[in-house]
N, C-alpha and C positions, 0 to 999 in steps of 0.2 A: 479457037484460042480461049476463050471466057469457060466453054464444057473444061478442056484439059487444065486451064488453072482451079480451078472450084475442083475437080479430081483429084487434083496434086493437093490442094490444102485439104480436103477431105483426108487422103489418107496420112496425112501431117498432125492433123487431130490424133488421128488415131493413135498413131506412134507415140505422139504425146503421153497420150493419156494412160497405156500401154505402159508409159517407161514409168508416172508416176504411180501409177498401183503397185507395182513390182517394188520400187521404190519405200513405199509406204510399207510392204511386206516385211523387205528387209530392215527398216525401221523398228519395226515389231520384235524381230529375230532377233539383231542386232542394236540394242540398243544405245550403246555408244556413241554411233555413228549419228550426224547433225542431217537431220532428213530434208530440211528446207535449202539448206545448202547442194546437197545432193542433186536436188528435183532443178536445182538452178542449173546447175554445172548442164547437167543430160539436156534439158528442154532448149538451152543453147546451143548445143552440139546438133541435135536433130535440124532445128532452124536454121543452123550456119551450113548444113546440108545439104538442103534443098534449094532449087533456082526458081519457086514460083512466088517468091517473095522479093524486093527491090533489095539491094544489096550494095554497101561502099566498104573500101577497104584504102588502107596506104600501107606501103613500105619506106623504111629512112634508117638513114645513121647519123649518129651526134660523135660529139670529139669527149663528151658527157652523157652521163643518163641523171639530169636532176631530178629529184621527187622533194617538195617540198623543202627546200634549203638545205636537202642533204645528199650529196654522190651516191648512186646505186652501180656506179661501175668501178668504184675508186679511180675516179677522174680517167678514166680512160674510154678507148672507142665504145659504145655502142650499137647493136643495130636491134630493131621494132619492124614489127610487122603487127597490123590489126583487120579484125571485121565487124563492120557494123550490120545488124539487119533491121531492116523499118518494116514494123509491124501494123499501120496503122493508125490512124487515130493519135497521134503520139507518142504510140508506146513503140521500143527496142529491146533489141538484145544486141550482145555483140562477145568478142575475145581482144584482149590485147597482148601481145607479148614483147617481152625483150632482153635482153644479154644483161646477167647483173654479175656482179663481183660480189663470191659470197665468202669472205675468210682467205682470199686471196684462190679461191677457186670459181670458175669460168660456168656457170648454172643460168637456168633460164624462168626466168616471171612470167607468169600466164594468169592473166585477170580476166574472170568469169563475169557480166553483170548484167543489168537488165533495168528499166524505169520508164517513164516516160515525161514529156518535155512539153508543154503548154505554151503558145505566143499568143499575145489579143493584140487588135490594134491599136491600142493605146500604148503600144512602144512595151508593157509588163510581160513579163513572161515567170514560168517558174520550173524547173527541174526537183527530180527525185528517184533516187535508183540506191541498188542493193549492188555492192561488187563485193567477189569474193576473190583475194590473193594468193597464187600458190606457186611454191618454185620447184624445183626440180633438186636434187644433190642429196647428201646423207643428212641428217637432222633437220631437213626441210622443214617437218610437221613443225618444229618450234618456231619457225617464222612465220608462218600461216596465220591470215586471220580477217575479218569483214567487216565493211562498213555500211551504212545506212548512210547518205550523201543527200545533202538538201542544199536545193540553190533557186535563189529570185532575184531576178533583176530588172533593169529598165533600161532599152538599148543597150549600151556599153559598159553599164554598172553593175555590180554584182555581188551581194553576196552569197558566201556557203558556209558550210556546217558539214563537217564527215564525222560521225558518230559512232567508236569505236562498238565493236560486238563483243559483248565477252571480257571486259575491262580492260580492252587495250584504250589507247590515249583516243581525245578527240583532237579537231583541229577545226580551226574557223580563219578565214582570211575572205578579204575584199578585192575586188577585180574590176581595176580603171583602164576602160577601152579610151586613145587616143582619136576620132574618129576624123577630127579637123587634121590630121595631118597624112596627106593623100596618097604619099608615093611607098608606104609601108603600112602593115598593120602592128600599131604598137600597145602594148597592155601593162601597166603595171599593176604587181599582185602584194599584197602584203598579208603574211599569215602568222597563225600563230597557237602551237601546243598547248595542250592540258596542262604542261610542266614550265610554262612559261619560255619556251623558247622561242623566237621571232627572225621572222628572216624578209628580207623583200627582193625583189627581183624585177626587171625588166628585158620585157621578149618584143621583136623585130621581125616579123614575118615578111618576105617579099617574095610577090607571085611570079616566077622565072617565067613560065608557060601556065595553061589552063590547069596542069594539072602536077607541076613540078613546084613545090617552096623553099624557100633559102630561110632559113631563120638562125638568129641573133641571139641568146641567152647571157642576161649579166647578174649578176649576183648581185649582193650590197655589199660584202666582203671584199668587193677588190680594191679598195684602196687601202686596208688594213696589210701593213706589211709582214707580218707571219703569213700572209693567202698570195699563194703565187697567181700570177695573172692567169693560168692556164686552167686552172682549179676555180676562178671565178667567173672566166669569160669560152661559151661555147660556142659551135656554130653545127647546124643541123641543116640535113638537106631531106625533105619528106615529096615521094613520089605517091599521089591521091590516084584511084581510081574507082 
């Protein structure tokens, strides 16, 4: 077992390293093309490949797909599917995807990233990763774009920072874990745009089975009555494996 994994990551290396030179090539060639991005997307792909490395993933669907106070599905179904790979040390990579509504047509998000996640036992901990955004349909490339993502907390507390690439906007918001109340996992988040726009939200996770969630999405909009209740308040069912 210990020979065949140290084989498998051996030639995992290798590929790597293989796909960034080639990489770097066409960097040179083509210079247009964003090469750290690039080297991100590939070095995920080979990693989400391989089985000699620990691996989680989930699949779910919402009656929403919220990103930051704003519908990505124009209030309708979506479904997600993701994978994570644990490199070590703290460090990952992973893919996520999901169903978004782009212009009134039916296209797919697929987020590339990579960082690693620090705990001590003094309750501190600190995140930092690079994700890159990409959908699928005609004029995609205009939606496209990355972020540099920093986050430190303590226990249940949290803030972050996602730092647009490229001048697109930044965002910062705080993140209040509920942890005294037992029968749910409940979080409120509060964030807010470069442009000054703010939104707050409270999420309800409840553990159906070891590996099944039921979760709860509410907006701060729903007692505004131009926001239909349907458009503030979600519900998600995510299958963990």
């Amino acid at each position: 077992m210990v020979n065949s994994y140290r084989k498998g990551y051996k030639h995992l290396l290798i590929d790597i390293n293989t796909l960034i030179h080639y990489e770097l090539y066409n960097e040179y060639k083509y210079k247009g093309e964003n090469c750290m991005n690039k080297i991100l997307v590939l070095i995920t792909s080979v990693l989400l490949s391989t089985s000699t490395l620990a691996m989680s993933g989930h699949v779910g669907i919402g009656t929403d797909y919220m990103w930051r106070g704003q519908t990505q599905s124009d209030h309708g179904l979506a479904v997600n599917f993701g994978l994570e790979q644990d490199l070590g040390g703290g460090f990952y990579v992973g893919n996520w995807n999901a169903s978004v509504d782009l212009d009134g047509d039916r296209e797919l998000e697929s987020d590339f990233y990579g960082g690693v996640k620090k705990s001590f036992d003094s309750g501190f901990w600190f995140n930092a990763e690079y994700i890159a955004y990409r959908y699928s349909g005609e004029n995609s490339d205009l939606l496209e774009f990355e972020e540099r993502v920093y986050q430190i907390g303590y226990e249940s507390f949290s803030y972050g920072k996602a730092e647009g690439v490229n001048g697109t906007q930044d965002f910062e918001w705080y993140n209040i874990g509920l942890p005294f109340i037992s029968w749910a996992d409940v979080n409120l988040v509060m964030g807010e745009w470069t442009d000054g726009r703010e939104f707050k939200t409270l999420s309800l996770d409840w553990s159906l089975t070891d590996s099944l969630t039921l979760g709860l999405l509410v907006m701060d909009g729903v007692k505004e009555d131009d926001v239909a209740f349907s458009d503030a308040v979600s519900l998600h069912l995510t299958h963990n494996f």
